[in-house]
CHARMM-style PDB file with segment names, atoms N, HN, CA, C and O in Angstrom:
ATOM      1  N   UNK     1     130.136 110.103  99.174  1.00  0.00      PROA
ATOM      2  CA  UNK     1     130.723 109.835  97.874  1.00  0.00      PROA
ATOM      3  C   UNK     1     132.205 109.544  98.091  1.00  0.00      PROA
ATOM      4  O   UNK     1     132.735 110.329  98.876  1.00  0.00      PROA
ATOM      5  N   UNK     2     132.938 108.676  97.622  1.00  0.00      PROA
ATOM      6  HN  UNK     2     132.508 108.038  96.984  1.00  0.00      PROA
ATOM      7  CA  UNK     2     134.076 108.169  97.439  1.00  0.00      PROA
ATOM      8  C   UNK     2     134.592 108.879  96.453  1.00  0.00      PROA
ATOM      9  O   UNK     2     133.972 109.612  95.682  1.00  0.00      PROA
ATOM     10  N   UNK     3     136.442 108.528  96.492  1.00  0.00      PROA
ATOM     11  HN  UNK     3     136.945 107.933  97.118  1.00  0.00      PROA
ATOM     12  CA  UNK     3     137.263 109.200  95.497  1.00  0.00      PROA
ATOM     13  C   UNK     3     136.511 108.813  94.099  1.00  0.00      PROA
ATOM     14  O   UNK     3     136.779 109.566  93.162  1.00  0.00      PROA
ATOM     15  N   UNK     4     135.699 107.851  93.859  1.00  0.00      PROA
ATOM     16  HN  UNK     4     135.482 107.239  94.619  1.00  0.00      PROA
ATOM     17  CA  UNK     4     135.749 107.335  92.552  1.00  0.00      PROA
ATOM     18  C   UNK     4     134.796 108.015  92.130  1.00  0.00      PROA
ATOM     19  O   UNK     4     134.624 108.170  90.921  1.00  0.00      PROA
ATOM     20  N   UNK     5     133.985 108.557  93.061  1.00  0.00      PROA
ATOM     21  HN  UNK     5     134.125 108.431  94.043  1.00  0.00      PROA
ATOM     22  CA  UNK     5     132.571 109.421  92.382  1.00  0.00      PROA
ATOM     23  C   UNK     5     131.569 108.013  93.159  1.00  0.00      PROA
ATOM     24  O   UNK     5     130.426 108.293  92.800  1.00  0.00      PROA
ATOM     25  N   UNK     6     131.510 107.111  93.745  1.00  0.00      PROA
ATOM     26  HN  UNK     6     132.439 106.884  94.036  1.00  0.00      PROA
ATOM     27  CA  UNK     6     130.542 106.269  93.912  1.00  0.00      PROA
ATOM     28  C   UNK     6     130.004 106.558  95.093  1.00  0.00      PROA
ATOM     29  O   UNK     6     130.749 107.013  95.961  1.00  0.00      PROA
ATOM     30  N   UNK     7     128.534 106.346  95.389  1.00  0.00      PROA
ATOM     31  HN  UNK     7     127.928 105.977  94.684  1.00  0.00      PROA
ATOM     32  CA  UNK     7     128.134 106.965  96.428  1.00  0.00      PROA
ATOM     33  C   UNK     7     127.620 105.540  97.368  1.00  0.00      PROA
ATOM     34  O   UNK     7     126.986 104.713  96.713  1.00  0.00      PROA
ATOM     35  N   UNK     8     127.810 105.287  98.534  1.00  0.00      PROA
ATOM     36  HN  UNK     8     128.325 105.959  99.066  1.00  0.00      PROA
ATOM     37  CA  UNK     8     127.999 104.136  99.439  1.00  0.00      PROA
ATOM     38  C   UNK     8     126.088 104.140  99.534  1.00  0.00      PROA
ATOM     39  O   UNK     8     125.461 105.185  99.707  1.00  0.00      PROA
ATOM     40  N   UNK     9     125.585 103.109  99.419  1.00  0.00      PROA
ATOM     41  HN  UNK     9     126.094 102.260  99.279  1.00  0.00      PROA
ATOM     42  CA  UNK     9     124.195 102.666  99.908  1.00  0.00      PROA
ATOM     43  C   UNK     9     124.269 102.025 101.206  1.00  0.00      PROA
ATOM     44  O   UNK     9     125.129 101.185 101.471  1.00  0.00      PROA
ATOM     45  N   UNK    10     123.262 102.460 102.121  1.00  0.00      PROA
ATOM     46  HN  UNK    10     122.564 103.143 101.906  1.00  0.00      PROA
ATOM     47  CA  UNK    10     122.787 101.784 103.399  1.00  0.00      PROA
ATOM     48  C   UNK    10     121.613 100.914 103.017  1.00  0.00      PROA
ATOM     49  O   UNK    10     120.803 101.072 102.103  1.00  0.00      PROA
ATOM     50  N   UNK    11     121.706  99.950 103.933  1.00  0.00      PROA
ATOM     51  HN  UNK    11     122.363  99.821 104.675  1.00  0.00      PROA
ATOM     52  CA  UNK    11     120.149  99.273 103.625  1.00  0.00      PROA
ATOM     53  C   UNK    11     118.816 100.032 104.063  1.00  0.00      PROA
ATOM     54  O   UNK    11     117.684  99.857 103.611  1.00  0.00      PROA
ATOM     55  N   UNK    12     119.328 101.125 105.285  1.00  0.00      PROA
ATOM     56  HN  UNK    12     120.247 101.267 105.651  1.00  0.00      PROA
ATOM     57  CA  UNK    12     118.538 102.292 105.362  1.00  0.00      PROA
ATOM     58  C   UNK    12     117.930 102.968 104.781  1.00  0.00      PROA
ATOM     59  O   UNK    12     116.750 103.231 105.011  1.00  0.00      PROA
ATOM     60  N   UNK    13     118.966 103.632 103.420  1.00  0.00      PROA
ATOM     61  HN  UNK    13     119.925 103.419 103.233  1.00  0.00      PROA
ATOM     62  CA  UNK    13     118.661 104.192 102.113  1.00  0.00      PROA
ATOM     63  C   UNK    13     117.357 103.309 101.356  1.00  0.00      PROA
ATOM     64  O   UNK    13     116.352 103.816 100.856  1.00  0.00      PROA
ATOM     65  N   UNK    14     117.616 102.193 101.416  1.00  0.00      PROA
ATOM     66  HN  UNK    14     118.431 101.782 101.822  1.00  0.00      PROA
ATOM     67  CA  UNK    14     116.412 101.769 100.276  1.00  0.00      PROA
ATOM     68  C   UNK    14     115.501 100.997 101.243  1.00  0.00      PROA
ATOM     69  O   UNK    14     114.709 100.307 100.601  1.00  0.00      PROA
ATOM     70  N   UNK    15     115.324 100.867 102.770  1.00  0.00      PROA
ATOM     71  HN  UNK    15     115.968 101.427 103.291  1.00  0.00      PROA
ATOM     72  CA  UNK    15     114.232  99.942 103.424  1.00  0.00      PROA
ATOM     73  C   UNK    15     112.896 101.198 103.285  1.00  0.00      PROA
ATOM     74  O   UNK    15     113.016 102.423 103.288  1.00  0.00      PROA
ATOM     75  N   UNK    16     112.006 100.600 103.203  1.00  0.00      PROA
ATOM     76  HN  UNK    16     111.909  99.605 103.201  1.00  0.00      PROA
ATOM     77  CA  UNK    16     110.584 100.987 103.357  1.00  0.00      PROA
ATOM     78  C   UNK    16     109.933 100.829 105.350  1.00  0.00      PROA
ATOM     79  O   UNK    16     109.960  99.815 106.047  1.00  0.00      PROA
ATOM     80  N   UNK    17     109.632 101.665 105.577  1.00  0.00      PROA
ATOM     81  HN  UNK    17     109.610 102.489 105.010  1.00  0.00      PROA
ATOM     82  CA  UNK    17     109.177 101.440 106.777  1.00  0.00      PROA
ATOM     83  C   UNK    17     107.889 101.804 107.202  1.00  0.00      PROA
ATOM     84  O   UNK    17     107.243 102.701 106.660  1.00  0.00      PROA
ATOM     85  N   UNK    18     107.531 101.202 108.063  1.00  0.00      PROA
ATOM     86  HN  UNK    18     108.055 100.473 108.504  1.00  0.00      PROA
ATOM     87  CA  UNK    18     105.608 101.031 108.432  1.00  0.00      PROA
ATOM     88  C   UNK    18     105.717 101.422 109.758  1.00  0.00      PROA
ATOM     89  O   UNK    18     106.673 101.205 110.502  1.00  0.00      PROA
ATOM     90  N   UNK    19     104.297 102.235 110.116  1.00  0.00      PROA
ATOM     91  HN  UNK    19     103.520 102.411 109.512  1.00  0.00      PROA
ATOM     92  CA  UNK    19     103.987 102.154 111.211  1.00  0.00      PROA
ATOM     93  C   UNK    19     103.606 101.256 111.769  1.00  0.00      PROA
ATOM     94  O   UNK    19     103.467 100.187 111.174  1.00  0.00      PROA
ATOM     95  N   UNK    20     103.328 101.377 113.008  1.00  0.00      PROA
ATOM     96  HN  UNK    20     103.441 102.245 113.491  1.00  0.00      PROA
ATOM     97  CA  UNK    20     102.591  99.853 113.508  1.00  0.00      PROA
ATOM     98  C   UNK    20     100.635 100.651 113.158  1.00  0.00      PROA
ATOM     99  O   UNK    20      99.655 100.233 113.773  1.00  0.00      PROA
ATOM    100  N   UNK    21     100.602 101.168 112.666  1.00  0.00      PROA
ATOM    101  HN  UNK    21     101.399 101.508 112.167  1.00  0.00      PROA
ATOM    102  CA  UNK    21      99.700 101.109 112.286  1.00  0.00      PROA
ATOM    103  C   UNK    21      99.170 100.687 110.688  1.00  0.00      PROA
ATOM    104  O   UNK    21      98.177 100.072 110.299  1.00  0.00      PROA
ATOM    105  N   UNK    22     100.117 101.208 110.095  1.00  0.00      PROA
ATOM    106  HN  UNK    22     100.924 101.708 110.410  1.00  0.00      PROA
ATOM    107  CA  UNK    22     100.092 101.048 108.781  1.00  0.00      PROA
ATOM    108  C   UNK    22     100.355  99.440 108.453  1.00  0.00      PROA
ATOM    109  O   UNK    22      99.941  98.791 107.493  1.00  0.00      PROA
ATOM    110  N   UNK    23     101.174  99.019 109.558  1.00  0.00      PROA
ATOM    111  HN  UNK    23     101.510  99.547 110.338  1.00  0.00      PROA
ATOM    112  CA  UNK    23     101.943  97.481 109.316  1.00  0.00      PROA
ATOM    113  C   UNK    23     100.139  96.617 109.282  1.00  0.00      PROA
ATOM    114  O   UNK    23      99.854  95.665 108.556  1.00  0.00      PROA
ATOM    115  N   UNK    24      99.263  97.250 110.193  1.00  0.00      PROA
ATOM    116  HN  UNK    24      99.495  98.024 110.782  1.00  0.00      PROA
ATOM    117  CA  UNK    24      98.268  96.622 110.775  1.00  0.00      PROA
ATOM    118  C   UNK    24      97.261  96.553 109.645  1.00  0.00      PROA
ATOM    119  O   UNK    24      96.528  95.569 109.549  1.00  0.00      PROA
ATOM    120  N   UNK    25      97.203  97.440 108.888  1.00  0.00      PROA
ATOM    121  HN  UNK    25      97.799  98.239 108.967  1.00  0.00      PROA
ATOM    122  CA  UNK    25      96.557  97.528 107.764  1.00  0.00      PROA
ATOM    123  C   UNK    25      96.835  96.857 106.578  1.00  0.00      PROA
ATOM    124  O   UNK    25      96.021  97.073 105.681  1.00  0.00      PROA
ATOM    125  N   UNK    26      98.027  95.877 106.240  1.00  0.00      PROA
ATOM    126  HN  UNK    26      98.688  95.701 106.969  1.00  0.00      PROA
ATOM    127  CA  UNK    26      98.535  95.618 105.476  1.00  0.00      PROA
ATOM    128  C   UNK    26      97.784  94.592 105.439  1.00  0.00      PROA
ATOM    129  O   UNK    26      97.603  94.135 106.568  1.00  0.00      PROA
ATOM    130  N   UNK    27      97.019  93.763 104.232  1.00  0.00      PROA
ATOM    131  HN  UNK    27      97.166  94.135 103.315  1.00  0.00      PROA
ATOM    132  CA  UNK    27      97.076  92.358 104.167  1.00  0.00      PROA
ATOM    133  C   UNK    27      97.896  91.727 104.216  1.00  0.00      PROA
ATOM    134  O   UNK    27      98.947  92.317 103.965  1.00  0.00      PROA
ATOM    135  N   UNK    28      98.072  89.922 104.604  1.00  0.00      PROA
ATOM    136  HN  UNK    28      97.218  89.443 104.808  1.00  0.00      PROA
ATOM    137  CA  UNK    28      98.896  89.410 104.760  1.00  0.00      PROA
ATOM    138  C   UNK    28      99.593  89.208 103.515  1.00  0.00      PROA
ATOM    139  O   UNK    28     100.809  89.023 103.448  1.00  0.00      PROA
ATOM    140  N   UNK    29      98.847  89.244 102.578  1.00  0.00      PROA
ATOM    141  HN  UNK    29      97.860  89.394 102.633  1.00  0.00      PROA
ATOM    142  CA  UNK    29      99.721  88.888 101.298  1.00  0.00      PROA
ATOM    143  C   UNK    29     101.067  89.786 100.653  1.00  0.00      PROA
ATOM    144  O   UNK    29     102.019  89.391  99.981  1.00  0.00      PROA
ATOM    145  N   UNK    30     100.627  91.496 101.286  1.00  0.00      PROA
ATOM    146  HN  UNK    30      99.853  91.817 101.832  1.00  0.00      PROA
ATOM    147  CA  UNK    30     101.617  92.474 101.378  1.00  0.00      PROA
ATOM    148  C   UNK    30     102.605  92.444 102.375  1.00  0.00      PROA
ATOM    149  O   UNK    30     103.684  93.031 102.305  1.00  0.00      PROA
ATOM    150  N   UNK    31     102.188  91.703 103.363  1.00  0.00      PROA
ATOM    151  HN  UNK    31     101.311  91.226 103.420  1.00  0.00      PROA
ATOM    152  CA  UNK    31     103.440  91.413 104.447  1.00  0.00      PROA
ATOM    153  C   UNK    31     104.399  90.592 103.782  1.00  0.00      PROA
ATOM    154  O   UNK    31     105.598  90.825 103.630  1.00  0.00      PROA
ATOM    155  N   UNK    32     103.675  89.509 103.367  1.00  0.00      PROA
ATOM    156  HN  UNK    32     102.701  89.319 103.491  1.00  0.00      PROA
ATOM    157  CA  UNK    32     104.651  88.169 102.752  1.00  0.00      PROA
ATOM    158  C   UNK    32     105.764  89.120 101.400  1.00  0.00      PROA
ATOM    159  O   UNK    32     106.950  88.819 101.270  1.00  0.00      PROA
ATOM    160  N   UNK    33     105.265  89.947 100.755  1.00  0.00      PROA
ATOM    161  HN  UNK    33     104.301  90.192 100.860  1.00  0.00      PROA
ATOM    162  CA  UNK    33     105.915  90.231  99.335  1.00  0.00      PROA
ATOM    163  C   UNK    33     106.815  91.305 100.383  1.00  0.00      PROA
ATOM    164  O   UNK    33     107.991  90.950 100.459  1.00  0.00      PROA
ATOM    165  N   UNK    34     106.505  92.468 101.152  1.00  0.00      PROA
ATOM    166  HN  UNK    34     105.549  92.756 101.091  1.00  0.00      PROA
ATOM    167  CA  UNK    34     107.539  93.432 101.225  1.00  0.00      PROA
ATOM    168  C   UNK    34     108.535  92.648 102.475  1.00  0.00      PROA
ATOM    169  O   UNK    34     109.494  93.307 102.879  1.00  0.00      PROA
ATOM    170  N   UNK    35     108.317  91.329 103.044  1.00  0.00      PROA
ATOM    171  HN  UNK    35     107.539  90.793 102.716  1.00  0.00      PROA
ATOM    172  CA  UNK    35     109.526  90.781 103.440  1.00  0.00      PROA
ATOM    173  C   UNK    35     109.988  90.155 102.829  1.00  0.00      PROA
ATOM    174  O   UNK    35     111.049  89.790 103.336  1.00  0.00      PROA
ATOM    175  N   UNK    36     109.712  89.493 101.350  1.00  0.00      PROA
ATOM    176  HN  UNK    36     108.850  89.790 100.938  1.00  0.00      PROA
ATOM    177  CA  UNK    36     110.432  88.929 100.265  1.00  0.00      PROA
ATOM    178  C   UNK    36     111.272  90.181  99.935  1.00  0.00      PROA
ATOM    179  O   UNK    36     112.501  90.124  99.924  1.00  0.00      PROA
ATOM    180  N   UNK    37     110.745  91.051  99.729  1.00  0.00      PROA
ATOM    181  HN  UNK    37     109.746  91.096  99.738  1.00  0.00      PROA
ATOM    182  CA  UNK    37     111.569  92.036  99.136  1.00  0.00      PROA
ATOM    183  C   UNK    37     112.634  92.566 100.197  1.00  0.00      PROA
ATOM    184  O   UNK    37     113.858  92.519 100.069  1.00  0.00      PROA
ATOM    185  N   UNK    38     112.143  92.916 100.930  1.00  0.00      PROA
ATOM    186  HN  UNK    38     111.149  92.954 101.034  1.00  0.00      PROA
ATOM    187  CA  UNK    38     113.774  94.005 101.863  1.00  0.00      PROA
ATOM    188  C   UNK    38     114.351  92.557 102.342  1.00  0.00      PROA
ATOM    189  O   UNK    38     115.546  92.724 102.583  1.00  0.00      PROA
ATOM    190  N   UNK    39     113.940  91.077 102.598  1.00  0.00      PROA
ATOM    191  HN  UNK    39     112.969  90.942 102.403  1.00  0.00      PROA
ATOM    192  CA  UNK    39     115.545  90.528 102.708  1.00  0.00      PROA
ATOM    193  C   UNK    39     116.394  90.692 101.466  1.00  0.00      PROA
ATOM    194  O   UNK    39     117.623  90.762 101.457  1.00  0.00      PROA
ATOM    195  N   UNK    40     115.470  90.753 100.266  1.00  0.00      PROA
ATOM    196  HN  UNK    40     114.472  90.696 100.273  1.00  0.00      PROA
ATOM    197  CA  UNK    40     116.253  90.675  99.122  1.00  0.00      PROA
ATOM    198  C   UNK    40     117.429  91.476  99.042  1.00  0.00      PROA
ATOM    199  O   UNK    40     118.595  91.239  98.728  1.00  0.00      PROA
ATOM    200  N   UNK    41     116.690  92.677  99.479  1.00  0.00      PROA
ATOM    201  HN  UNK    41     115.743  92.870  99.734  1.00  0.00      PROA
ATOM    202  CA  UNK    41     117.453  94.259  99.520  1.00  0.00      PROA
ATOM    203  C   UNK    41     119.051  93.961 100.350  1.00  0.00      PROA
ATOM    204  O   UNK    41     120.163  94.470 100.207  1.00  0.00      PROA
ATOM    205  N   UNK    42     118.506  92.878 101.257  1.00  0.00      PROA
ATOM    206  HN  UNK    42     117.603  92.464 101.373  1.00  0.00      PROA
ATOM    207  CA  UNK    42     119.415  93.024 102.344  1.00  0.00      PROA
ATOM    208  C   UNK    42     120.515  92.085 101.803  1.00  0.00      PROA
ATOM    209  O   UNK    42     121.674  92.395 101.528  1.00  0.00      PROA
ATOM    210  N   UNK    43     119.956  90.942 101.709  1.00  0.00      PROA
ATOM    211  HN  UNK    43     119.014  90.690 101.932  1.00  0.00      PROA
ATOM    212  CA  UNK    43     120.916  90.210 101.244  1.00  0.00      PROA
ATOM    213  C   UNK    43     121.893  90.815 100.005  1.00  0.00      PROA
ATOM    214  O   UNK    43     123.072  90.478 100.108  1.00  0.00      PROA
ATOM    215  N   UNK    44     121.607  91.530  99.031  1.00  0.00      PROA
ATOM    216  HN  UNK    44     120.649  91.805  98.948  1.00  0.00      PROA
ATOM    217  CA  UNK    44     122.349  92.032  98.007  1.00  0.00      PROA
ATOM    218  C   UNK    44     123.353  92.708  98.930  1.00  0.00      PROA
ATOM    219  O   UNK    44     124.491  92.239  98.929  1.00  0.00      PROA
ATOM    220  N   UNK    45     123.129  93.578  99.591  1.00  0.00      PROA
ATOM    221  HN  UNK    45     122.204  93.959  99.593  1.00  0.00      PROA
ATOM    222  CA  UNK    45     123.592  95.067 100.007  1.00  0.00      PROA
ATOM    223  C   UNK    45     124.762  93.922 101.267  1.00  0.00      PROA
ATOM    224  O   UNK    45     125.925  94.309 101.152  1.00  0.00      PROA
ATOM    225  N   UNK    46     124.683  93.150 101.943  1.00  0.00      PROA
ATOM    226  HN  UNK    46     123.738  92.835 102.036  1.00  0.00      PROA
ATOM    227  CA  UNK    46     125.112  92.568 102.418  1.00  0.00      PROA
ATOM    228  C   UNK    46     126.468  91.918 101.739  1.00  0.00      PROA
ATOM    229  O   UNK    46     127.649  91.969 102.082  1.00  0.00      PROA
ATOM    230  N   UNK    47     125.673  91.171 100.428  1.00  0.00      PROA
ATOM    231  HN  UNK    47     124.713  91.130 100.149  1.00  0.00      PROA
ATOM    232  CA  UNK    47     126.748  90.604  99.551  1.00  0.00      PROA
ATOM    233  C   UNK    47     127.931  91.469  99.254  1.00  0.00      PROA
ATOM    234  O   UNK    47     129.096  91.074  99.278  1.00  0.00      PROA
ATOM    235  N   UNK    48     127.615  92.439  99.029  1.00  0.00      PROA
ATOM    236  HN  UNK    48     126.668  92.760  99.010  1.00  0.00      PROA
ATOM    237  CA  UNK    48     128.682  93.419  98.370  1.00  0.00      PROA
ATOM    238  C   UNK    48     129.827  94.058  99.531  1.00  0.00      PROA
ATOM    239  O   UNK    48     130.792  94.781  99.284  1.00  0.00      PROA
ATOM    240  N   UNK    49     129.284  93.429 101.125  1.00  0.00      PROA
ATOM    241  HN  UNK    49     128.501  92.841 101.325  1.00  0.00      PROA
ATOM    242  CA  UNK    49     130.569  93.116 101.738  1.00  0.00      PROA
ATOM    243  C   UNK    49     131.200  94.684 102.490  1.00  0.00      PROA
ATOM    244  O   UNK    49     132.248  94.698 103.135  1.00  0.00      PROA
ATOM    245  N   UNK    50     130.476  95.736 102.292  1.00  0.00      PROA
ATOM    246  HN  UNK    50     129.625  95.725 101.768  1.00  0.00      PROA
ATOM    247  CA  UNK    50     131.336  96.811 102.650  1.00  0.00      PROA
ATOM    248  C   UNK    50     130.159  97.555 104.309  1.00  0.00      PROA
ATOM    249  O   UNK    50     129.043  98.072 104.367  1.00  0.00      PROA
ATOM    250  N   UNK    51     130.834  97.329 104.975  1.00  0.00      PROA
ATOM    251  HN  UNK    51     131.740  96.909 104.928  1.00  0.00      PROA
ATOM    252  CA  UNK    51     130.294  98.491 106.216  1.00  0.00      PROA
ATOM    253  C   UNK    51     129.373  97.580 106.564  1.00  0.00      PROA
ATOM    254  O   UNK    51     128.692  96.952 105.752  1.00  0.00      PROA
ATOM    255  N   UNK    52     129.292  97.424 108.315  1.00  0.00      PROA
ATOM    256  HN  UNK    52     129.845  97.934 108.974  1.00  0.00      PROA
ATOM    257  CA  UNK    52     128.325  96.296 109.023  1.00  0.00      PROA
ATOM    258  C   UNK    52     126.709  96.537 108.291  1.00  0.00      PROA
ATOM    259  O   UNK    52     126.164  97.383 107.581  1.00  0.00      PROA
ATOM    260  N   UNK    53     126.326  95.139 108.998  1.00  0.00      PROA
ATOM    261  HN  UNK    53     126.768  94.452 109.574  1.00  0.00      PROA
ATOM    262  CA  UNK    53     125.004  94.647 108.580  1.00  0.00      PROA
ATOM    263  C   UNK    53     124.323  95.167 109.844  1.00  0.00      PROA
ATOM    264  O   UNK    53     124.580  94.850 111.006  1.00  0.00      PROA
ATOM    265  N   UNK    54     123.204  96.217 109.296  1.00  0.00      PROA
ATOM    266  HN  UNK    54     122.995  96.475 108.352  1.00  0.00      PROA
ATOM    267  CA  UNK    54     122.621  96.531 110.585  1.00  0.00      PROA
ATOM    268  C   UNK    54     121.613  95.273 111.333  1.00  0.00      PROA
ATOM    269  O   UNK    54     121.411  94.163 110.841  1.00  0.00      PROA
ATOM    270  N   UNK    55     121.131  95.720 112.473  1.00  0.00      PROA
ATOM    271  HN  UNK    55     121.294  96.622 112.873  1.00  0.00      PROA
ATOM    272  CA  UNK    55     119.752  95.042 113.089  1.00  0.00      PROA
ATOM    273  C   UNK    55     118.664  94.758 112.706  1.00  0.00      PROA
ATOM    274  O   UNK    55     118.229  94.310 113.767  1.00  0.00      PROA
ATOM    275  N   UNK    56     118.072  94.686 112.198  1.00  0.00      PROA
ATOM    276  HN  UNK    56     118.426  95.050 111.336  1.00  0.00      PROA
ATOM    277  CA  UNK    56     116.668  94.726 111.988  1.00  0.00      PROA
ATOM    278  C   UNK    56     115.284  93.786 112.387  1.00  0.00      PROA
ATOM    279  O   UNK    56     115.395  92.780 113.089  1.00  0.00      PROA
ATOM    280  N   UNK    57     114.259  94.150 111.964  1.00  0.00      PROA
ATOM    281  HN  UNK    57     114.169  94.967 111.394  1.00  0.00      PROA
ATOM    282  CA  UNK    57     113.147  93.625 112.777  1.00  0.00      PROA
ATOM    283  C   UNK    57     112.325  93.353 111.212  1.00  0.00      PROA
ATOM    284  O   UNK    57     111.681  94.308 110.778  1.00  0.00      PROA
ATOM    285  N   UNK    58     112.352  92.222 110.489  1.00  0.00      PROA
ATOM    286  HN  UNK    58     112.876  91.446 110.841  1.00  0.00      PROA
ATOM    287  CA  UNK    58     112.280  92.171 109.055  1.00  0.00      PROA
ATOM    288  C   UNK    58     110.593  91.564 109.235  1.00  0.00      PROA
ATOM    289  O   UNK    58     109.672  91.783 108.448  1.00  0.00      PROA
ATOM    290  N   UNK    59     110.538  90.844 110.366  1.00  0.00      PROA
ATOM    291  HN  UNK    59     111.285  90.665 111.005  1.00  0.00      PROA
ATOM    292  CA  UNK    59     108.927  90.328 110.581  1.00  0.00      PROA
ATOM    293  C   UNK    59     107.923  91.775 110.948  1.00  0.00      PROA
ATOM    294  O   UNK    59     106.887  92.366 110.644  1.00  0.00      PROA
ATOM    295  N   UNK    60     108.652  91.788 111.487  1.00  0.00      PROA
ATOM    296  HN  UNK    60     109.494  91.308 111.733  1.00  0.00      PROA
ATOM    297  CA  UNK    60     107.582  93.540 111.747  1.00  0.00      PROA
ATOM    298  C   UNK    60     107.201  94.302 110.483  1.00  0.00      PROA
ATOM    299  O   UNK    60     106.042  94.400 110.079  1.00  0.00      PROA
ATOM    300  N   UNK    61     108.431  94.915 109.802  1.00  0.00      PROA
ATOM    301  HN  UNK    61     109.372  94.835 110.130  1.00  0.00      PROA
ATOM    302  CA  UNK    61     108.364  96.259 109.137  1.00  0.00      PROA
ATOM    303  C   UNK    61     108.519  97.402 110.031  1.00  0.00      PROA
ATOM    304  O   UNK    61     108.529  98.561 109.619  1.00  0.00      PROA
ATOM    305  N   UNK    62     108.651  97.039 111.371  1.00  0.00      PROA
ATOM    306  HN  UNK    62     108.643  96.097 111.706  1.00  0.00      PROA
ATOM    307  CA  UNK    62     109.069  98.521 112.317  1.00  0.00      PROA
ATOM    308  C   UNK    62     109.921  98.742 112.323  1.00  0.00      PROA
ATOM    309  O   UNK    62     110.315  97.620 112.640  1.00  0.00      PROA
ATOM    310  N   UNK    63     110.933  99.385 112.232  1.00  0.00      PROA
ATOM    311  HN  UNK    63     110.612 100.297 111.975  1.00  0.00      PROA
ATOM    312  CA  UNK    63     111.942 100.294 112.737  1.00  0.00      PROA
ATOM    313  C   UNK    63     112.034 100.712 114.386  1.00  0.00      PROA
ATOM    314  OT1 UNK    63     112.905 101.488 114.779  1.00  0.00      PROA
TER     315      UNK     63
END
């Protein structure tokens, strides 16, 4: 939390993560939507410009 009361988000904080097993179970159509979604995540959290852009493995869902 910052002086202002605001509390800093990681893209960590809001990514969803799969096993490689769970990833395996996914239909493809759930692959396609939850990598629509966490670039989304990313790109926002990115936009807003504060503290590096981590690594990630966005085709996977692994960590």
């Amino acid at each position: 939390v910052d002086l202002n009361g605001w509390m800093h988000v990681t893209f960590h904080d809001v990514a969803v993560w799969f096993t490689e097993d769970e990833w395996s179970g996914l239909w493809t159509w759930q692959k396609s939507l939850y990598m629509e979604v966490m670039l989304e995540n990313y790109r926002l959290l990115v936009s807003l410009g504060e503290g590096r852009t981590p690594e990630l493995k966005p085709w996977t869902g692994i960590s």
